[in-house]
C-alpha positions, 0 to 999 in steps of 0.5 A, a space after each residue: 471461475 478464477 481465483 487470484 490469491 496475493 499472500 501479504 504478512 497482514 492479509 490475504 488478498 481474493 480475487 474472484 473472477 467470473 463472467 459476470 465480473 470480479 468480488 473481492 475479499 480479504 482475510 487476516 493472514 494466518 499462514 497459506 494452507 490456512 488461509 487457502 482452507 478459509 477462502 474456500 470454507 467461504 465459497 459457495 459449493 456451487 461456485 465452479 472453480 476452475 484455476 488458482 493463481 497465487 502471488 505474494 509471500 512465499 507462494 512460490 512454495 504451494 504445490 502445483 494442484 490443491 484439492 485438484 486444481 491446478 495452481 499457478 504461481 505469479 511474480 509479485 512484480 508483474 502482479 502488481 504491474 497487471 493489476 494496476 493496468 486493469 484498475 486504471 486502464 493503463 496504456 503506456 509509460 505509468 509509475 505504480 506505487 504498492 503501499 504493503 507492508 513496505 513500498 515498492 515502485 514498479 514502471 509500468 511500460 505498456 505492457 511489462 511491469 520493471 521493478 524500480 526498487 522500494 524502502 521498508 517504510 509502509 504498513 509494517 513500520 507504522 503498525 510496528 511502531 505504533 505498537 512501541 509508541 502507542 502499545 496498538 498495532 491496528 492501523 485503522 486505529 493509529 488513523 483514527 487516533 491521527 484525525 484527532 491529534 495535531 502533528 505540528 506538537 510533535 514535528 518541527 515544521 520549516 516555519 519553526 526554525 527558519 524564516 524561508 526556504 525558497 517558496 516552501 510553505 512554513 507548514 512542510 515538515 522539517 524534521 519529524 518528532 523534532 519536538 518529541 522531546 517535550 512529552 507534554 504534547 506527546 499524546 495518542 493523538 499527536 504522535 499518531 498524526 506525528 507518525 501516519 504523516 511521517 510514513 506518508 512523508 517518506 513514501 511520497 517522497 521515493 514516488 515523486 523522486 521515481 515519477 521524475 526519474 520516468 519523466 511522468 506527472 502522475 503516480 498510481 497508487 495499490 495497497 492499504 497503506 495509502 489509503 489511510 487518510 493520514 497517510 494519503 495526506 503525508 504523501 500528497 503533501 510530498 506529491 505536492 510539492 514536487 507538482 505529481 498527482 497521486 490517483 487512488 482507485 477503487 478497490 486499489 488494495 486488491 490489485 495483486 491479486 487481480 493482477 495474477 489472474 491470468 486473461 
């Protein structure tokens, strides 16, 4: 058996590999000695560990062997590269994009995973914010809060303030919180929605721009953050837009840490 941990600042990520398959888990982040004392507090004492492989964070700084294991340390980039490729049996030239705590867009060339760049716009901003907007942290909430709100009391969208932009629907955004001046909309649920698209906006944006840089029409998505349904919204609105397709795979928010096992 093989256990791949991905270090995250919100959760820590399991994969566990053996000849009958692989099962996920995931746990709050704490710090690693703590987490890394929670994931085997969970393992059954039958379970024979054979090797850990760690990714993510500050992994880098864990020992080489932990209670007689030996430990080996992953870049997040060819992590997030590997795991994509298993979930989505990838073959040749791919954009994969990891919504985290921020956004990193990695090209996937058949074999190697090359780092594109990526914003600080994700899972850290929308839980940061909706702290100072909406006092909550929790984005599950934020995005139940999104289903029952309206993000066109808060945004201007195209056709509030112009008649026509080429053929762009009146019901793209124009500018978010545009309207957030007038605090009579400005509910939980409005600048949620308000929010969850904005961060969806901004990180379809960067993946179709990328996806055009490539020369390709589909965009592989991992992490948490984009399987927020207001989120995924936001992005495949963008994705839309610029005629890319956005694919999300089972189990897509455990991709680094499958990725950094080694096969």
């Amino acid at each position: 058996m093989k256990i791949g941990i991905d270090f995250g600042i919100t959760h820590t990520d399991v994969a566990i590999s053996n000849d009958q398959g692989t099962k996920f888990q995931t746990l709050k982040s704490l710090d690693m000695n703590q987490d890394l004392q929670n994931i085997f507090d969970s393992m059954e004492k039958s379970e024979n560990i054979k090797k850990i492989f760690v990714t993510g964070g500050k992994s880098s700084d864990l020992p080489k062997t932990l209670n007689g294991l030996p430990v080996s340390h992953k870049n997040e980039i060819d992590s997030i590269a590997l795991g994509a490729k298993q979930l989505y049996d990838l073959k040749e030239s791919a954009l994969i994009v990891s919504t985290g705590t921020g956004t990193a867009c990695v090209h996937f060339d058949g074999v190697n995973g090359n780092h594109l760049g990526g914003i600080a716009v994700g899972g850290g901003m929308l839980c940061g914010l909706g702290n100072l907007l909406l006092k909550n942290d929790n984005a599950l909430e934020i995005d139940e809060f999104a289903e029952k709100g309206d993000k066109s009391k808060i945004d201007f969208l195209i056709g509030d303030v112009v008649n026509k932009i080429g053929n762009l629907s009146p019901e793209i955004t124009a500018a978010n919180f545009g309207k957030a001046v007038n605090s009579e909309f400005a509910t939980m649920e409005n600048v949620a929605a308000s929010l969850c698209n904005m961060i969806g906006e901004v990180i379809g944006t960067i993946a179709y721009l990328n996806a055009f840089l490539l020369g390709v029409d589909k965009v592989y998505f991992i992490g948490r953050t984009a399987l927020l349904k207001n989120v995924q919204a936001g992005i495949g609105e963008r994705l839309q837009l610029a005629g890319i397709k956005g694919i999300y795979a089972e189990n897509c928010e455990y991709a680094n840490a499958l990725g950094c096992i080694e096969n």
